[in-house]
Structure formats: C-alpha cells, structure tokens
C-alpha positions in Angstrom: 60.7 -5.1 -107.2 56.7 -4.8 -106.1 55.7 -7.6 -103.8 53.0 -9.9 -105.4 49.5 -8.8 -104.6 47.7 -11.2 -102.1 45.1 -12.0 -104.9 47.8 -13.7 -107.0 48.8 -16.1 -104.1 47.8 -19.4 -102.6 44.6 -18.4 -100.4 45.8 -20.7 -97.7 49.3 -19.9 -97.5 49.8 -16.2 -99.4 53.0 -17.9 -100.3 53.4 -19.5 -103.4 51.4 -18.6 -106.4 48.3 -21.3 -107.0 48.4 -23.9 -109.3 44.6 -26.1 -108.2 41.2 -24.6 -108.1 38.4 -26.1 -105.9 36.1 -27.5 -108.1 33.6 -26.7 -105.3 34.2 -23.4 -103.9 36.9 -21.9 -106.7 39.7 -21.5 -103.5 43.2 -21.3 -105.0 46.0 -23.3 -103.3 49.7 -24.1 -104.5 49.8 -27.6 -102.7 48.4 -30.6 -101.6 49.1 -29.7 -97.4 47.0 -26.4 -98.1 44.3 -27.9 -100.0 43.9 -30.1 -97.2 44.2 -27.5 -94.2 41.1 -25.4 -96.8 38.5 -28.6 -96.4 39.4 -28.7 -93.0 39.5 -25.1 -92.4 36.4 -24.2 -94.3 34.5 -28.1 -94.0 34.6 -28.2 -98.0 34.4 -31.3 -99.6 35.9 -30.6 -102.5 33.2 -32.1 -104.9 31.9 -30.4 -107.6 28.1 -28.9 -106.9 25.9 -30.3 -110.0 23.0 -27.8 -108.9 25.3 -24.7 -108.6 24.0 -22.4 -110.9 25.7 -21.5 -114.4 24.9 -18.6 -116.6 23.4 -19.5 -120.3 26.2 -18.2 -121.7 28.2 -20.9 -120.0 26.5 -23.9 -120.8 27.1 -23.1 -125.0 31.1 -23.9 -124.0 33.1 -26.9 -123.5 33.6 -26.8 -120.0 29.5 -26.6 -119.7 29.1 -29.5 -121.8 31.5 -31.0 -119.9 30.1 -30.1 -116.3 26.3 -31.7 -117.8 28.4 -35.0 -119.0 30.4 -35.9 -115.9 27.3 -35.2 -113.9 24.9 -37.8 -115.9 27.9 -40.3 -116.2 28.5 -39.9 -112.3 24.4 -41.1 -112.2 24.4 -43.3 -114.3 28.1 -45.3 -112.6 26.0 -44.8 -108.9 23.3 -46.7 -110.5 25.2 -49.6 -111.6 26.8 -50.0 -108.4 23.9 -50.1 -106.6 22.0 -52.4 -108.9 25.1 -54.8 -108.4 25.6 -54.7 -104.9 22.0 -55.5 -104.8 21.2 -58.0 -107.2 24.8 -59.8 -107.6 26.5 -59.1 -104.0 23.5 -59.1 -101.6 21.1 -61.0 -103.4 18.2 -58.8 -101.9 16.1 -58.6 -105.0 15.9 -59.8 -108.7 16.7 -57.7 -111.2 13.5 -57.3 -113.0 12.2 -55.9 -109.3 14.1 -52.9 -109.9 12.1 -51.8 -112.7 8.7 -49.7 -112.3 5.5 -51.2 -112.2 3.6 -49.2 -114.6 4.7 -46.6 -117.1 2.2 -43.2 -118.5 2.4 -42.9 -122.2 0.6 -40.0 -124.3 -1.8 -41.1 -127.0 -4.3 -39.8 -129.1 -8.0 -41.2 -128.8 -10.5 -40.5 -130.9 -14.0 -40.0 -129.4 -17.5 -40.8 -130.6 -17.4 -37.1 -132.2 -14.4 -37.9 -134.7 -12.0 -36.0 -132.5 -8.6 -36.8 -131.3 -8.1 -35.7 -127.5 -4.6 -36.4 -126.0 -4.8 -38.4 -123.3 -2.5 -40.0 -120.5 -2.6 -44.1 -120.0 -1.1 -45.9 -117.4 -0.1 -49.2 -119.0 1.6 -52.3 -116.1 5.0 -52.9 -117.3 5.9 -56.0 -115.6 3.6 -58.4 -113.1 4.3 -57.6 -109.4 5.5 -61.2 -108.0 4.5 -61.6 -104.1 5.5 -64.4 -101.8 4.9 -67.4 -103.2 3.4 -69.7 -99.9 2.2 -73.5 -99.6 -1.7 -73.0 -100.1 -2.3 -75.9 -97.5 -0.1 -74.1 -95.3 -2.0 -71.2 -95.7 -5.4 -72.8 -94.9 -3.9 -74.7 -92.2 -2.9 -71.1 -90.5 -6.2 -69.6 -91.3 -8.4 -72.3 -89.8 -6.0 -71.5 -86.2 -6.5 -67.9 -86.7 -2.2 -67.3 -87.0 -2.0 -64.0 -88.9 1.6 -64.5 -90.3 3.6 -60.8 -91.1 6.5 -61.2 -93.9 9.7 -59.3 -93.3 10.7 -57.4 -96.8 13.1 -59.8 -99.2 16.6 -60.3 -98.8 16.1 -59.7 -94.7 17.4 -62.1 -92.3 14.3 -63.5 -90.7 12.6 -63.8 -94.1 15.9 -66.0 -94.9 15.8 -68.2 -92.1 11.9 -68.9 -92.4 11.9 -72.0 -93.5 8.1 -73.5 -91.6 6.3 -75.8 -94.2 2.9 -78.0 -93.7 3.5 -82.1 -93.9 1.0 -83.2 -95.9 1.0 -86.6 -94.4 0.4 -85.5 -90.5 -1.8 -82.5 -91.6 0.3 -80.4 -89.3 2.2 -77.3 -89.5 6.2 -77.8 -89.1 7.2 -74.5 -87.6 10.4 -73.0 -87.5 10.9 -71.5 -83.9 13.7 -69.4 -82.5 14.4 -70.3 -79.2 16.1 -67.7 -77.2 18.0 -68.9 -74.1 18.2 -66.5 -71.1 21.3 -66.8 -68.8 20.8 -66.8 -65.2 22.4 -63.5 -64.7 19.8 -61.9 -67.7 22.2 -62.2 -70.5 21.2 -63.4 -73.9 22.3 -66.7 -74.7 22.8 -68.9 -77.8 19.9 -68.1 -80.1 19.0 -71.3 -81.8 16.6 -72.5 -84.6 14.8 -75.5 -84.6 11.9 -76.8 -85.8 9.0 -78.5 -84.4 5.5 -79.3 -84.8 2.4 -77.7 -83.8 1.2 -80.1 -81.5 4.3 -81.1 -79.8 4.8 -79.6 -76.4 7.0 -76.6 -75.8 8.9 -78.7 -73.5 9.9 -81.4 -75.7 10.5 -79.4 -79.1 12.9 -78.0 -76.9 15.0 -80.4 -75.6 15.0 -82.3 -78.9 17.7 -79.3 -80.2 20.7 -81.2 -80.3 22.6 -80.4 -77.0 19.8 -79.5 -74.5 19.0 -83.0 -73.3 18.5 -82.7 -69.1 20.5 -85.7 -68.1 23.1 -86.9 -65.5 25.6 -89.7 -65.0 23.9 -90.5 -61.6 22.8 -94.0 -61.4 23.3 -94.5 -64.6 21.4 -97.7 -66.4 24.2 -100.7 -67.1 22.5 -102.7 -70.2 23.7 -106.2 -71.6 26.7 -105.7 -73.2 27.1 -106.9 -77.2 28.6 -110.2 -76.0 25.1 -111.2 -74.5 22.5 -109.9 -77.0 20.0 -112.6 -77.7 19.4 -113.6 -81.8 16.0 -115.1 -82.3 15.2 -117.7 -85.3 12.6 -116.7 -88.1 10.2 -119.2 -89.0 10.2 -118.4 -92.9 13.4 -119.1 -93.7 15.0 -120.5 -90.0 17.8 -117.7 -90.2 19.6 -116.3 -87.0 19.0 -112.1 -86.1 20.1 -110.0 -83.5 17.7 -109.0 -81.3 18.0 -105.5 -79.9 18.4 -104.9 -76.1 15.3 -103.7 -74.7 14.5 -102.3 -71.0 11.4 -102.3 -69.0 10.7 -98.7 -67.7 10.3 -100.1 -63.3 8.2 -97.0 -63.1 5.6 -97.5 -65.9 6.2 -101.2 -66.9 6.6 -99.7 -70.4 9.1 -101.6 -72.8 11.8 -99.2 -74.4 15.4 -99.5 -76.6 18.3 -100.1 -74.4 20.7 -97.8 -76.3 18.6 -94.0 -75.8 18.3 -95.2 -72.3 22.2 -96.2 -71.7 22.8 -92.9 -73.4 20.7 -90.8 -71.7 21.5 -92.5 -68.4 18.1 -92.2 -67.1 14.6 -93.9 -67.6 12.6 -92.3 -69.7 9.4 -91.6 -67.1 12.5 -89.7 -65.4 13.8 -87.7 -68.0 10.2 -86.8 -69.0 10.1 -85.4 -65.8 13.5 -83.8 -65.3 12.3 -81.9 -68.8 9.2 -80.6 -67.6 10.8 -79.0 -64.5 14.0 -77.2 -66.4 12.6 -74.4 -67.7 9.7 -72.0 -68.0 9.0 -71.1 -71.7 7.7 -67.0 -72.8 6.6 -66.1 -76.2 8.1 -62.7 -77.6 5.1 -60.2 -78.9 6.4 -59.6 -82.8 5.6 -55.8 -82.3 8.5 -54.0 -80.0 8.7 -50.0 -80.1 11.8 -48.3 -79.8 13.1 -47.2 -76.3 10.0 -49.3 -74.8 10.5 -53.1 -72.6 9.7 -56.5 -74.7 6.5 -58.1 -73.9 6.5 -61.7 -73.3 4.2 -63.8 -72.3 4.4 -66.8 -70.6 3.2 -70.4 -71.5 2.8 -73.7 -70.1 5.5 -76.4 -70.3 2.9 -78.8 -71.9 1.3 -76.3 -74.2 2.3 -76.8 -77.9 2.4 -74.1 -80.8 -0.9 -74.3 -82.0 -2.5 -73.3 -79.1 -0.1 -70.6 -78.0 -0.1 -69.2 -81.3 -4.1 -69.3 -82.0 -5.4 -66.3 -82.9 -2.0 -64.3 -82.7 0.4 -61.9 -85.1 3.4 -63.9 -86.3 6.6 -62.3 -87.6 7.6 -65.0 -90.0 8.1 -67.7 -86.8 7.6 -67.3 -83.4 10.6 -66.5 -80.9 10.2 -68.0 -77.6 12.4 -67.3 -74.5 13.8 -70.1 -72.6 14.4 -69.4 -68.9 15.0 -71.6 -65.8 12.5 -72.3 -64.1 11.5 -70.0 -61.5 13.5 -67.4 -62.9 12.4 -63.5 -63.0 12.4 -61.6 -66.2 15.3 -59.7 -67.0 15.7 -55.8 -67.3 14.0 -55.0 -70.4 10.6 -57.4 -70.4 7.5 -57.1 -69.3 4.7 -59.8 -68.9 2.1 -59.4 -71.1 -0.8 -59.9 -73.4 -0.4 -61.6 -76.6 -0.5 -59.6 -79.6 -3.8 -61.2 -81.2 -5.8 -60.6 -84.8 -7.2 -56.9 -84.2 -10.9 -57.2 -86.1 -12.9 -59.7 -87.8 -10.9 -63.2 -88.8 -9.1 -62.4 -91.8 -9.7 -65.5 -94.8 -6.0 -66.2 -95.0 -3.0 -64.9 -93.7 -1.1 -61.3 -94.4 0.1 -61.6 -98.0 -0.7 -65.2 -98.4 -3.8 -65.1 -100.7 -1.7 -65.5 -103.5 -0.1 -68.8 -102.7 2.1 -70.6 -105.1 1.6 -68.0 -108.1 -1.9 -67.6 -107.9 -3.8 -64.5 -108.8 -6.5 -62.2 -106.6 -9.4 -61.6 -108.5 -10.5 -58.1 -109.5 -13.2 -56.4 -108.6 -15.9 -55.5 -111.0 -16.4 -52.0 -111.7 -18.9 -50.1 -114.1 -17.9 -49.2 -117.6 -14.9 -46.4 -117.4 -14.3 -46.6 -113.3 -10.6 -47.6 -113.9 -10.5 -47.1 -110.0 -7.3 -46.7 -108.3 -3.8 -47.6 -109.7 -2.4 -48.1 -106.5 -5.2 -49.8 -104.9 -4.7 -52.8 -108.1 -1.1 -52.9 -108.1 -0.7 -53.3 -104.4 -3.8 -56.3 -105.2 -1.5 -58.2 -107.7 -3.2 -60.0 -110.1 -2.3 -57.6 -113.0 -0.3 -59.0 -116.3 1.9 -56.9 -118.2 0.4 -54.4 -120.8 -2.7 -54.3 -119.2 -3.7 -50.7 -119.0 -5.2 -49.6 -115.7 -5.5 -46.0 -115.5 -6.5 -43.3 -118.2 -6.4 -39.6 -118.0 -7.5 -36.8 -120.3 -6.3 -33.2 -121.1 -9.5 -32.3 -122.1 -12.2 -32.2 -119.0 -15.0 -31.1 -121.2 -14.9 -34.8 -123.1 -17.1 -37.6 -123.1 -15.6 -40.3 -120.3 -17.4 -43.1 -121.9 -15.1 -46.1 -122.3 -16.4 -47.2 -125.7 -14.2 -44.9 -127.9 -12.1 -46.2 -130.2 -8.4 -45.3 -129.6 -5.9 -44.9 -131.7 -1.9 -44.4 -131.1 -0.4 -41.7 -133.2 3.3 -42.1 -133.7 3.9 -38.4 -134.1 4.0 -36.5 -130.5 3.7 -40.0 -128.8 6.4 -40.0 -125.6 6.8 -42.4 -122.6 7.6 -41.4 -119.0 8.5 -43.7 -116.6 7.5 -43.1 -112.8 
C-alpha cells in the first residue's frame, strides 16, 4: 500500500489525517495538542480575519453571507458590552452621551432661480450638557482669580470634588487633599477634608479627625460631675447644670472644661504646639512624565484663599504635609506656583455655564454659519438646530434667504 501523501496529513504532526481548519490561516491539524503547538509555533490567533480579502465569486455563497453576518453581529455584541460596562458597570457617562452631537442629512433646496441644488446640513442631534457648577461659586473663584481645571466624568478626582460656596459666610468650602509625608520620604495616608478659605493651613489641618498635636503631660484635672455648679433662672426659678468652664492662665481667656480635659492641654498651648508640627507645600496640578513634582511651600498661618489666588486648580488643591524642618523627598522640587497664564479669565475653565445655563452666540452676518466645532464645543445649542450647511453645487448663490425644501426621494442620513 502507497503511504499517504504529506498534503493529506495534519500539517503539525504528518500523522493523522486533519479533521479542523484555522479559520485564520487555513492550517490543517487532527487535534487539539497540535492546534495549540500551530498558534504557538506560528503566533496565530486563530481568529477569523474580517478584512482578508474574498473573491466576488465568494461573497454570492452561503459561507460569504455567512462570513459578512458573524462579522456585523461580532460589532454590533462589542458595542453592547461596552455601552454596558460604561453606562451600567462604571457609571462613567449617561447613555444619551454616547450618541453624536450632530448628524449631515442630504436635502434638496430650492434657490431664488426655481432650482433644486442638493445640499449637505448639519443638524445638533442632542444638547451637549457640561458641568453643571454653583454660579456663586463660580463668581466667588473668579473675583480670587482661581482658574479651576475639571478632570473628564466618571474619573476619580472629579468624584471626590465635592468644594461648594456657603451662602451664609460668603466663603468657599474647599475640599483639600492632604498628603502626609513620612519621615523617611514615604507617602503616607492621603486624606480628604474640607475646610474654608480663610481658615489657616494649620488649623484645617489638624481639625481632620486624628491629627490633634497633644500629650498626656500635665494633663488639666477639671471638677468632676459630682461638683458641677446648677444656677437658678429668674423666669421660671428652675435649677440647670452649669457647664465646667476653665480660665486659660496664659491669656485669662474663659473656655469649656471638657475640649480642654480631652485635649489635655490649654488651648494658647495647643495653638502653639499646631503651629510648630508641620510645614505645609502646595502640589503644582501640571506634573510631566519622567520629570520631579513641583511644590511650593506656604506659611503655617496662610489660608487657601491666598495660597490659591491667582493659580490653576485641578478640581481641589493637594497640599503636602511634612514635619517641620523636614527636606523634600526624592522626586520634588521647590517651586513656582502654576498661576493664570494671560489676561484674567471672567469665570473659571468650563464654568460659564453654571447650573444649566446657556453661552450666548455670537452674531454673525446672514449665511456665515461659522464653525461647527467652534459652536458645539460653546454649548448653548438645542437639538434640531441646524448649524452647518454645504452645497454640491459651488457655482450657486450662498444667500441664506432660499426657501428649502426636503424631498423624500434620495433623502439619506449619515451619522458622524
């Protein structure tokens, strides 16, 4: 008997006869262990190749209808997934985000002439929604000069930003990342905690629950509750306790006994004790790859709204905590703050919109549509308004005051 020709054999094995084909290359092989040992052997990933070209002949058969099928269905599956994940799993944008801005339809216009030229209108399909923002917040930041950056939705500093503006003080309450520096240069607990812009960097950070500078040493013994005092009220002669107060022997000032038996110091002392714990940098937002961190450093008593005057924030400001006296680790540099570049902006990066509201366009003359780009990026826009218009024919009139009309035959809609 003739042996087998090598052809009519496993390619991997010349063995067996083959019973798969690689929907990617066309290799035979007679078993699972040698279709393995070919995608390692020849780095194939054994995926049909939707571009691979297929004669015209091919395409009239079942397997080519096939082959264009399980190709659109395989889109169509990876776009579903991805939409989910997303929308439903990672909550990064809203559905209705994930559709286009504008869409180009072809109609038929007729002109002053009587004819009907073909032309291409850009039409907004849905309202672009920007960050909403507390419009006394925003004035508040433009009257100190703080040009505030927004990190893209669904990131994490976006997230945690939660500074708002109490109407009652008239003061900005920011959120602030405090970074804690070890004394061997490693990165400590990174906390967030808010505080206001005029309280000093000193005492918004030792109000984060946790960082109080105290000791037990000569600790303050108050009355215990046995010998609180109760005072009679005049209106109606009723008996009240009285709470425990201490006179500070330092500044003759009056205080609660209970923060002061808790703290176990006087609070002239702790004041004190605060000032000289740690020294304070703020982090510049804008840090290249490969390159140190600039920091640079403020005073114990000086609160947010002058540190931050005139300066680029990245949603809140990150300050680095450091003993006092410390050096900077490996990896920052003292420097500069990163202030406004140019002429004092009117309100702060993507802010001019606050809570919903509308920029106003520009006018332009009769038929400059301008640039679609240039309006969308603007906002302002409400769906079905048309903003950009193009014609076939470049011998016709431009003038805007044709009448159009939108013929139903050879009308078609193409979606950017």
């Amino acid at each position: 008997m003739a042996d087998p020709l090598l052809t009519s054999l496993c390619a991997i094995c010349h063995i067996a006869p083959p019973q798969y084909r690689c929907p990617r290359c066309d290799v035979r092989t007679c078993s699972l262990p040698c279709i393995r040992k070919h995608k390692s052997w020849a780095s194939c990933s054994g995926e049909r190749d939707p571009t691979v070209y297929i004669p015209p002949k091919s395409l009239k058969t079942a397997a080519g209808i096939d082959h264009d099928y399980n190709f659109l269905k395989k889109l169509e599956r990876t776009v579903e997934r991805t939409e989910k994940e997303l929308v439903e799993e990672r909550a990064l944008v809203q559905k209705e985000e994930l559709r286009p801005l504008t869409v180009r339809e072809t109609k038929y216009k007729v002109g002053k002439d009587g004819r009907k030229r073909r032309v291409v209108v850009t039409r907004v399909l849905r309202e672009t929604k920007g960050r909403k923002t507390d419009a006394a917040l925003t004035r508040r930041l433009q009257a100190q000069g703080v040009n505030v950056q927004y990190a893209p939705t669904g990131m994490q500093r976006m997230t945690e930003n939660t500074t708002t503006f109490n109407r009652k003080s008239g003061l900005i309450y920011w959120q602030v990342e405090w970074q804690l520096v070890r004394d061997n240069g490693a990165l400590g607990e990174r906390k967030l905690w808010k505080c206001y812009e005029d309280t000093p960097l000193y005492a918004g950070y030792h109000a984060i629950p946790g960082e109080t500078t105290t000791t037990k040493k000569n600790q303050v013994k108050g009355p215990g509750r046995a010998n609180r005092f109760f005072s009679q009220l005049p209106v109606d002669k009723s008996w009240n306790t009285v709470a425990d107060m201490f006179q500070d022997p330092e500044t003759g000032k009056w205080s609660l006994a209970a923060p002061i038996e808790a703290m176990g110091v006087w609070p002239a002392e702790l004041d004190r004790r605060q000032r000289a714990a740690y020294d304070y940098y703020l982090a510049n937002p804008v840090r290249q790859a490969g390159q140190a961190r600039v920091v640079t450093k403020l005073d114990v008593d000086e609160c947010l709204r002058d540190g931050l005057k005139d300066t680029n924030v990245l949603e809140f400001p990150t300050i680095f905590v450091l003993h006092q006296g410390m050096a900077l680790p490996e990896g920052y540099v003292l420097g500069p703050k990163d202030f406004v570049k140019g002429p004092k902006r009117k309100a702060a990066t993507d802010m001019s919109h606050a809570k919903g509201g509308k920029r106003p366009r520009k006018d332009r003359e009769e038929g400059d549509v301008g640039s679609d780009k240039d309006d969308l990026m603007a906002g302002g826009l409400e769906a079905g308004e048309v903003v950009g218009e193009e014609s076939f024919d470049e011998n016709e009139n431009e003038d805007g005051d044709d009448t159009s009309d939108t013929s139903s035959e050879g009308t078609s809609s193409e979606e950017e």
